[in-house]
C-alpha positions as CSV (number, residue, x, y, z in Angstrom):
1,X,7.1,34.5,6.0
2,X,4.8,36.5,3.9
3,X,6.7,38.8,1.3
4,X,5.1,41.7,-1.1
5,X,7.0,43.1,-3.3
6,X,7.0,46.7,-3.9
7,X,9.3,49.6,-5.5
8,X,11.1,51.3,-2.4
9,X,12.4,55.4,-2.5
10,X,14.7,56.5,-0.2
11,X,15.4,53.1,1.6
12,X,18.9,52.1,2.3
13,X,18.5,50.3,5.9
14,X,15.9,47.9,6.7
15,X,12.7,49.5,8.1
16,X,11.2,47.7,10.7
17,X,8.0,48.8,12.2
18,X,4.0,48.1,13.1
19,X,1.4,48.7,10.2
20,X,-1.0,51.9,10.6
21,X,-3.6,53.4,8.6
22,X,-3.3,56.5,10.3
23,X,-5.0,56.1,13.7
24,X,-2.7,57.4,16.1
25,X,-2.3,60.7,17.1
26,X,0.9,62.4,16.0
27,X,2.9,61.1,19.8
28,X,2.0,57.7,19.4
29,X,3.7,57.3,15.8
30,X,7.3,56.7,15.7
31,X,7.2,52.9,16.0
32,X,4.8,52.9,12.8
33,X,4.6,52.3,9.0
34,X,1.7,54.4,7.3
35,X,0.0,52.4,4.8
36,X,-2.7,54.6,2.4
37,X,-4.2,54.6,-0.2
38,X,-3.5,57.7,-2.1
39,X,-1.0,60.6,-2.4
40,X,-2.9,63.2,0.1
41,X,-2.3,61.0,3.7
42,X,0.0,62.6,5.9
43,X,2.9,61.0,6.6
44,X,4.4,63.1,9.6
45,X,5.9,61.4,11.9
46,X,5.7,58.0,10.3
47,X,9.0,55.9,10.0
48,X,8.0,55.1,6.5
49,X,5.1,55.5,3.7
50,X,3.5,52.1,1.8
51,X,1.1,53.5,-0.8
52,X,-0.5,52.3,-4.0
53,X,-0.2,55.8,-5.7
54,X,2.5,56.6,-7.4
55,X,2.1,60.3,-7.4
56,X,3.1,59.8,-4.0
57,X,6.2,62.1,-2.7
58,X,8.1,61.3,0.2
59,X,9.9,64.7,0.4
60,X,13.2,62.9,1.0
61,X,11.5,60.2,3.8
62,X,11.5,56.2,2.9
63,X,8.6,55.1,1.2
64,X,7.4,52.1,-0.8
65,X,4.9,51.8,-3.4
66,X,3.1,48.7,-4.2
67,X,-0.1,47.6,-6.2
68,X,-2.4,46.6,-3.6
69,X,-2.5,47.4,0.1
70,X,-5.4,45.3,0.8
71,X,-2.9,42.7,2.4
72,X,-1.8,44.5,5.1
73,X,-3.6,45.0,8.6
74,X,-3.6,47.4,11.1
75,X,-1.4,46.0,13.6
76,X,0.8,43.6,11.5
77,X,5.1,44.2,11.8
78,X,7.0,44.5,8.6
79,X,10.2,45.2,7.6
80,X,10.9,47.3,4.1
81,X,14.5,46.6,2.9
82,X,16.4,48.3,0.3
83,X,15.2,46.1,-2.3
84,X,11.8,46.6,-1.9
85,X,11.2,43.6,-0.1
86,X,8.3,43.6,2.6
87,X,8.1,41.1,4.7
88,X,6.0,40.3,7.6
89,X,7.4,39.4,10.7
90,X,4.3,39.4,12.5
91,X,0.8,39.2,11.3
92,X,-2.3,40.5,13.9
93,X,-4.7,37.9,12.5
94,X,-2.4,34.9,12.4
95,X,-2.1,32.2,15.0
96,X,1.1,31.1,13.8
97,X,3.4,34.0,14.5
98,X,7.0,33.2,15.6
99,X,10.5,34.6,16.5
100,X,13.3,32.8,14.3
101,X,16.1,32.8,17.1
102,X,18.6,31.7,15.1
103,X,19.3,29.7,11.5
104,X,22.2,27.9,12.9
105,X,21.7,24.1,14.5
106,X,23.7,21.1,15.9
107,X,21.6,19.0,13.8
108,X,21.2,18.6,10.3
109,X,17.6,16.4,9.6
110,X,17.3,14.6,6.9
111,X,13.7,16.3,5.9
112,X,14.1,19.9,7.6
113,X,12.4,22.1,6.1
114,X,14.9,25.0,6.5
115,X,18.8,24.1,6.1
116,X,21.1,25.3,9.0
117,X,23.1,28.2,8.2
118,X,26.9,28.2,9.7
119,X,27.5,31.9,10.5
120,X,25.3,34.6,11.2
121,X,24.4,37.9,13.2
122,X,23.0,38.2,16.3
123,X,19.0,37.9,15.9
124,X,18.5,39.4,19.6
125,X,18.4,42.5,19.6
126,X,16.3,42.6,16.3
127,X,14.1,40.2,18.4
128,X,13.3,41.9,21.2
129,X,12.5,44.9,19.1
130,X,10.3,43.0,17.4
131,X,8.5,41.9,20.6
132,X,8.1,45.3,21.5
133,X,5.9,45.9,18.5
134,X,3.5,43.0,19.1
135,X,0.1,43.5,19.9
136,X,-0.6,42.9,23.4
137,X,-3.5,40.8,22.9
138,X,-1.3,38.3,20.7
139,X,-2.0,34.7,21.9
140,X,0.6,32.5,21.4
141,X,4.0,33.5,20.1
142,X,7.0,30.7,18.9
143,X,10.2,30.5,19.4
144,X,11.9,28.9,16.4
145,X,15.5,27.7,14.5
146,X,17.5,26.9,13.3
147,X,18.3,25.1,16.9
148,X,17.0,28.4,19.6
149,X,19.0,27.2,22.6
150,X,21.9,27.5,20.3
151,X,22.1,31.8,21.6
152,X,22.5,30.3,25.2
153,X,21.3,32.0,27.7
154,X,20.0,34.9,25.2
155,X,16.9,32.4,24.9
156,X,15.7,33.3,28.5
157,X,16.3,37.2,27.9
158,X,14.0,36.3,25.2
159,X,11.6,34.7,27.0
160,X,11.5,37.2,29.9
161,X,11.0,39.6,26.9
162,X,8.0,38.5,26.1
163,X,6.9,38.1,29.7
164,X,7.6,41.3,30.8
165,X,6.2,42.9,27.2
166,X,2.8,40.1,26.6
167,X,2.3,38.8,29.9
168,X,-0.8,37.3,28.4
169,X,0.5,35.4,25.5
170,X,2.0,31.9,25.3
171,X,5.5,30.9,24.3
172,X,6.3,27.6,21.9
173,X,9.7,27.0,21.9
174,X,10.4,24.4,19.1
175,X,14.3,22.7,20.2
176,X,15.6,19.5,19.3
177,X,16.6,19.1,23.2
178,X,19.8,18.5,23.3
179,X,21.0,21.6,25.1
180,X,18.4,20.7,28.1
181,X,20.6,17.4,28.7
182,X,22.4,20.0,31.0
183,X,20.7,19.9,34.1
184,X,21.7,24.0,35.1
185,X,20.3,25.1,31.4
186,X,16.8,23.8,31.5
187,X,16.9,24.6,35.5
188,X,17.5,28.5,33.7
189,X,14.4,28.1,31.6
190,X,12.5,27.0,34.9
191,X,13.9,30.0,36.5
192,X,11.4,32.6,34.2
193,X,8.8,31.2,35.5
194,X,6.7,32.0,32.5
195,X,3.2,31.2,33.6
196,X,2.5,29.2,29.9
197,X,5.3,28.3,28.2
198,X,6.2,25.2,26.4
199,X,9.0,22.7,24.5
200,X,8.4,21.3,21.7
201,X,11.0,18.3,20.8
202,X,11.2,15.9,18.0
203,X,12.1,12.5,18.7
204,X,11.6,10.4,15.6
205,X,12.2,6.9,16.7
206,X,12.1,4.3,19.2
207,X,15.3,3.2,18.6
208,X,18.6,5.2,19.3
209,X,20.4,4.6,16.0
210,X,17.9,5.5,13.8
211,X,16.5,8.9,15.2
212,X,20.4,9.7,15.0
213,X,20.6,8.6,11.4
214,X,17.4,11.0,10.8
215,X,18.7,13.6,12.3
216,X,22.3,13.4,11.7
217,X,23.8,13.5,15.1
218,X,24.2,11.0,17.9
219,X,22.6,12.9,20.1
220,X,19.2,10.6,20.9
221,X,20.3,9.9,24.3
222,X,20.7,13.6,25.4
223,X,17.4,13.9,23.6
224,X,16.3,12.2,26.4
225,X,17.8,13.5,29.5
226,X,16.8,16.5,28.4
227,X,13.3,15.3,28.2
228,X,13.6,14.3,31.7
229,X,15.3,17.5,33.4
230,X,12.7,19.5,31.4
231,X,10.6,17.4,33.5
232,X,12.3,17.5,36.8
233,X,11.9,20.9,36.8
234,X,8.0,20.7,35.9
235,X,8.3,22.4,32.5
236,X,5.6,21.6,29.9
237,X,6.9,19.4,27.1
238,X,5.5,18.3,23.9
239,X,6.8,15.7,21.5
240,X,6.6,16.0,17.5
241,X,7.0,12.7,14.9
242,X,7.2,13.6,11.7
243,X,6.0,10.8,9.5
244,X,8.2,9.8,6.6
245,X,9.3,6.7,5.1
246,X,11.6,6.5,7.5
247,X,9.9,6.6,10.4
248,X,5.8,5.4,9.4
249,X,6.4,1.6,10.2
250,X,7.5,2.0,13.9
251,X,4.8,4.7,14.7
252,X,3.0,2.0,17.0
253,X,6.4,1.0,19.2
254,X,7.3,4.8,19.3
255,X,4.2,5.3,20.7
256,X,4.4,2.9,23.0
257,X,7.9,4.1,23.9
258,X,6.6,7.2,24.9
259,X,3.5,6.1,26.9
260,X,6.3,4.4,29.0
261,X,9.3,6.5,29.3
262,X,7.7,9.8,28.9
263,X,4.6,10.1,30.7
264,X,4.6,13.4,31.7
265,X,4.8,15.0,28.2
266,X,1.5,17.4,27.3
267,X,0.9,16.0,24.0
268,X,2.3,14.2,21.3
269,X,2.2,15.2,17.4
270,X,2.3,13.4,14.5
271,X,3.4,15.5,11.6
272,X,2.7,15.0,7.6
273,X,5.8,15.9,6.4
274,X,6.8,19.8,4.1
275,X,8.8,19.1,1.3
276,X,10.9,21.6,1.3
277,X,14.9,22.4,2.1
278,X,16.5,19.4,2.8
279,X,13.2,17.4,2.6
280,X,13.0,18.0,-1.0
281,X,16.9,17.5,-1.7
282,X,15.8,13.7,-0.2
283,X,12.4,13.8,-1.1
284,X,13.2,10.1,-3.4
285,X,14.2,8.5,-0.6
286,X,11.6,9.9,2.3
287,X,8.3,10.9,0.6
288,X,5.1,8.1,0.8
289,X,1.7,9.0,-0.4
290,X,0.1,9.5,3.7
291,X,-2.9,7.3,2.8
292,X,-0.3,4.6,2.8
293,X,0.9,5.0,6.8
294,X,-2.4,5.1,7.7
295,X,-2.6,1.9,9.2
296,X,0.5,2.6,11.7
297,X,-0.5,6.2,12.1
298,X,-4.0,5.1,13.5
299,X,-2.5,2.7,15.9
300,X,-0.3,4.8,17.2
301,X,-2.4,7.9,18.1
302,X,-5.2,5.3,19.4
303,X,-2.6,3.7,21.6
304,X,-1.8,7.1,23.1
305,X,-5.3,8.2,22.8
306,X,-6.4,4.7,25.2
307,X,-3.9,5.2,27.1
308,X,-4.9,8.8,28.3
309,X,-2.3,10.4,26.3
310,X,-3.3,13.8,24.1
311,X,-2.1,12.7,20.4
312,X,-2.7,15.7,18.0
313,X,-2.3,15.3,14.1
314,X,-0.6,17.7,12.0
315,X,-0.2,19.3,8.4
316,X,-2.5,16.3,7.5
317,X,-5.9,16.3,5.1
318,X,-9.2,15.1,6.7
319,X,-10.5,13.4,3.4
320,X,-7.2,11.1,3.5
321,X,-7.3,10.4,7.3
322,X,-9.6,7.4,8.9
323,X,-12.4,8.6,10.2
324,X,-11.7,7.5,13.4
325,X,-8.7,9.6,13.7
326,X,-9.9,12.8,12.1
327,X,-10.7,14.5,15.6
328,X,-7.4,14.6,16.0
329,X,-6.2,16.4,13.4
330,X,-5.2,20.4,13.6
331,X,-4.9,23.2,11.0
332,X,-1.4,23.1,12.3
333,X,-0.2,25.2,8.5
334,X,1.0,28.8,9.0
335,X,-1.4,30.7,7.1
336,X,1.1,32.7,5.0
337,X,1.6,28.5,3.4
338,X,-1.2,27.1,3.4
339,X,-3.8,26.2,0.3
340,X,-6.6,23.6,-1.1
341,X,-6.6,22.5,-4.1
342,X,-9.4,21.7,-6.7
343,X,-10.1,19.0,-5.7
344,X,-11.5,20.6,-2.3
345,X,-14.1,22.7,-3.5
346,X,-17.2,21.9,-2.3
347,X,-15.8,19.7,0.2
348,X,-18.0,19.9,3.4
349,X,-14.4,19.9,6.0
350,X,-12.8,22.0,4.1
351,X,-13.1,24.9,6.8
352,X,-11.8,22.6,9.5
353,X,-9.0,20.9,7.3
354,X,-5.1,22.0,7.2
355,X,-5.0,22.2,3.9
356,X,-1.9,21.5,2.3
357,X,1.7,23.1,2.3
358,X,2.2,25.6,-0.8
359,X,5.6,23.5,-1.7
360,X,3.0,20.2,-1.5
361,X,1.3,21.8,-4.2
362,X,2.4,18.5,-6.6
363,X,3.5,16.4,-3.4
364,X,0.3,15.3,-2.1
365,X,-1.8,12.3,-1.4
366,X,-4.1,10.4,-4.6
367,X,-6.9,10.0,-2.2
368,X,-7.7,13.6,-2.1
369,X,-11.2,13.8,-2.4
370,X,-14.2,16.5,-1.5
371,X,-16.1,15.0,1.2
372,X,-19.8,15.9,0.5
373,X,-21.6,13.9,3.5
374,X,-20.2,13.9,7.2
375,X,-21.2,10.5,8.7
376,X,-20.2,11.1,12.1
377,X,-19.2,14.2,14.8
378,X,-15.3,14.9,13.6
379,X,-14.8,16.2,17.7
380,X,-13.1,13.9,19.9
C-alpha cells in the first residue's frame, strides 16, 4: 500500500478515516481526515488534521504534518498511526483497491509475494469499518490474503458488507481454494447472492505433484473439488498461472488441462511473476528472463484463446510479448507499484503497458525496448 511519511502530534491510536479538503458541512464530518494547506483551515469536527504548515496548532486534537499534500484525494481512506505513518487503505482513483482479510495461509508458495504470518488480530471489524468509508461509486473491490477463507465464515459477513454498503461494486476474492473443497462452505458463498462476485484461484500445474511442490502443501486435489463445487453452485471462477521457471515449460498441457476439466471457469491469467517476499528469498532458483517462455506462453493462451476460452496476460511488458499475444495483456499492477523505466520513454504502448513491478526495478527482461511504430491493432 501506499505510505507517506509525516511527523504526527497528539497521535497515540491509529486514525482511520476518509480524506476531505473541507467540503462537508460541519454534520457530515466525523468519519473524516482534513487535509490543508495552511495553518488558518478549520479543523472542527474533523477526526484529525494533515497539513504542510508547520505553524499549524492542533489545540490538543491529532494532527500530522507532512511536506506535500498533493498526494492525497478527496475521497481516499487512510490510517495515521503513532509513528507518523500514513497509509492508504483505499485510494478513489485506483482500480486496484483491496481488503487484506487476513496474513495468515495454509499454504506457503514458493514465489508469494507476501509471506504468511502465524498469529494475528482479527482484521474484521477494522474491515467492515473500512468498507463503510468507501466511496459508493467504487467499482471493483478485492478480497485478499494471506489465505481469506482462512476467517471462515467472517468472509461472507464481509461480503454481505460490501453488498449491503456498495451494491454497485464488484468483489474479487483472490483464495487458493482449498476451503471450497467443502461442499456447505462454497454453498455459503452462493448463499450472498452477490450479483458480481468472483474467485480467483491459482493452480500452477497440470500435474498434482508439482503444483503441491509449488505451493507447499498437498492440497492440488482439493484445489480441484473446490473448483467444481464453486461451480455446482454457479459461482464465477477465474484461474491464475503464474509463470516461473517452474512452471513456463508445461504452460501448453496446463492449458489444455483446463480447456478440459474446467470449462466453466471465466477466464484464465497468466501472471509475470513479483519478486518479492518469498519470491525473492528463491528468486535463483525461479526467476527467467519472460522473453524466454515466450514460446510456451503463446501456445498456451492461443490454445485457450481457439478454443473459446478468455486468456488474459498479466504484470507482463508489451515490447517483450509477441505481437500476436499483446491484446491480451492487462495493466494488471496496482498503481501504488507500478513504474517504466528509461528505456520506455517515447515508447508508443507505453500508456497501454503494465509497466513493471517497483521490486522488478533490476529483475526485468533484456528485451525491453521503446516501441516507436505499431504494426498492427493491439485489440483482440
Amino acid at each position: 500500500m501506499k505510505q507517506i511519511q509525516g511527523t504526527p502530534y497528539n497521535i497515540e491510536d491509529d486514525v482511520v478515516g476518509r480524506i476531505s479538503f473541507g467540503k462537508r458541512n460541519i454534520f457530515g464530518r466525523s468519519n473524516d481526515i482534513l487535509v490543508c494547506k495552511d495553518a488558518d483551515s478549520s479543523s472542527f469536527g474533523y477526526l484529525a488534521t494533515i497539513t504542510e504548515t508547520v505553524a499549524f496548532k492542533g489545540k490538543g486534537k491529532p494532527y500530522c504534518i507532512v511536506e506535500d499534500i498533493a498526494d492525497f484525494h478527496e475521497g481516499d481512506v487512510v490510517v495515521i498511526n503513532a509513528k507518523g505513518e500514513i497509509i492508504f487503505v483505499y485510494e478513489i482513483n485506483s482500480n486496484h483497491n483491496a481488503l487484506m482479510a487476513t496474513e495468515r495461509c495454509n499454504h506457503r508458495c514458493i514465489m508469494c509475494p507476501q509471506p504468511p504470518v502465524l498469529q494475528e488480530k482479527d482484521k474484521t471489524p477494522f474491515n467492515l469499518r473500512l468498507i463503510s468509508l468507501f466511496d459508493k461509486k467504487t467499482q471493483e473491490i478485492g478480497i485478499t490474503g494471506g489465505e481469506p477463507t482462512l476467517i471462515g465464515d467472517k468472509l461472507f459477513t464481509l461480503v454481505n458488507h460490501i453488498k449491503k454498503e456498495l451494491p454497485k461494486t464488484a468483489i474479487s476474492i483472490l483464495s487458493n481454494g482449498v476451503k471450497f473443497a467443502e461442499k456447505e462452505y462454497a454453498m455459503k458463498l452462493a448463499m450472498c447472492k452477490h450479483p458480481d462476485l468472483q474467485i480467483d484461484i491459482p493452480l500452477f500445474s497440470d500435474i498434482a505433484e508439482e503444483h503441491n511442490r509449488i505451493v507447499g502443501a498437498k492440497t492440488f486435489y482439493k484445489t480441484v473439488q473446490g473448483l467444481y463445487n464453486l461451480a455446482l453452485f454457479h459461482q464465477r471462477i477465474g484461474l491464475r498461472v503464474v509463470i516461473h521457471r517452474r512452471t513456463y515449460k508445461r504452460l501448453p498441457q496446463l492449458a489444455d488441462f483446463i480447456y478440459h476439466n474446467f470449462p466453466f471457469v471465466a477466464q484464465v491469467a497468466f501472471m509475470q511473476m513479483e519478486t518479492i517476499g518469498l519470491a525473492k528469498e528463491n528468486f535463483d532458483e525461479l526467476w527467467m528472463d519472460p522473453y524466454d517462455y515466450n514460446i510456451e506462453l503463446r501456445e498456451a493462451v492461443l490454445l485457450l484463446a481457439d478454443r473459446g476460452m478468455k486468456p488474459y496476460i498479466y504484470n507482463a511488458q508489451l515490447c517483450v510479448l509477441p505481437e500476436d499475444i499483446r491484446c491480451y495483456a492487462q495493466q494488471s499492477i496496482s498503481d501504488w507499484k507500478s513504474i517504466y523505466i528509461s528505456e520506455c520513454d517515447g515508447c508508443m504502448l507505453k500508456g497501454q503497458c503494465a509497466g513493471f513491478f517497483e521490486s522488478n526495478r533490476q529483475a526485468h527482461s533484456s528485451h525491453i525496448k521503446k516501441i516507436e511504430h505499431i504494426s498492427s491493432d493491439i485489440s483482440c
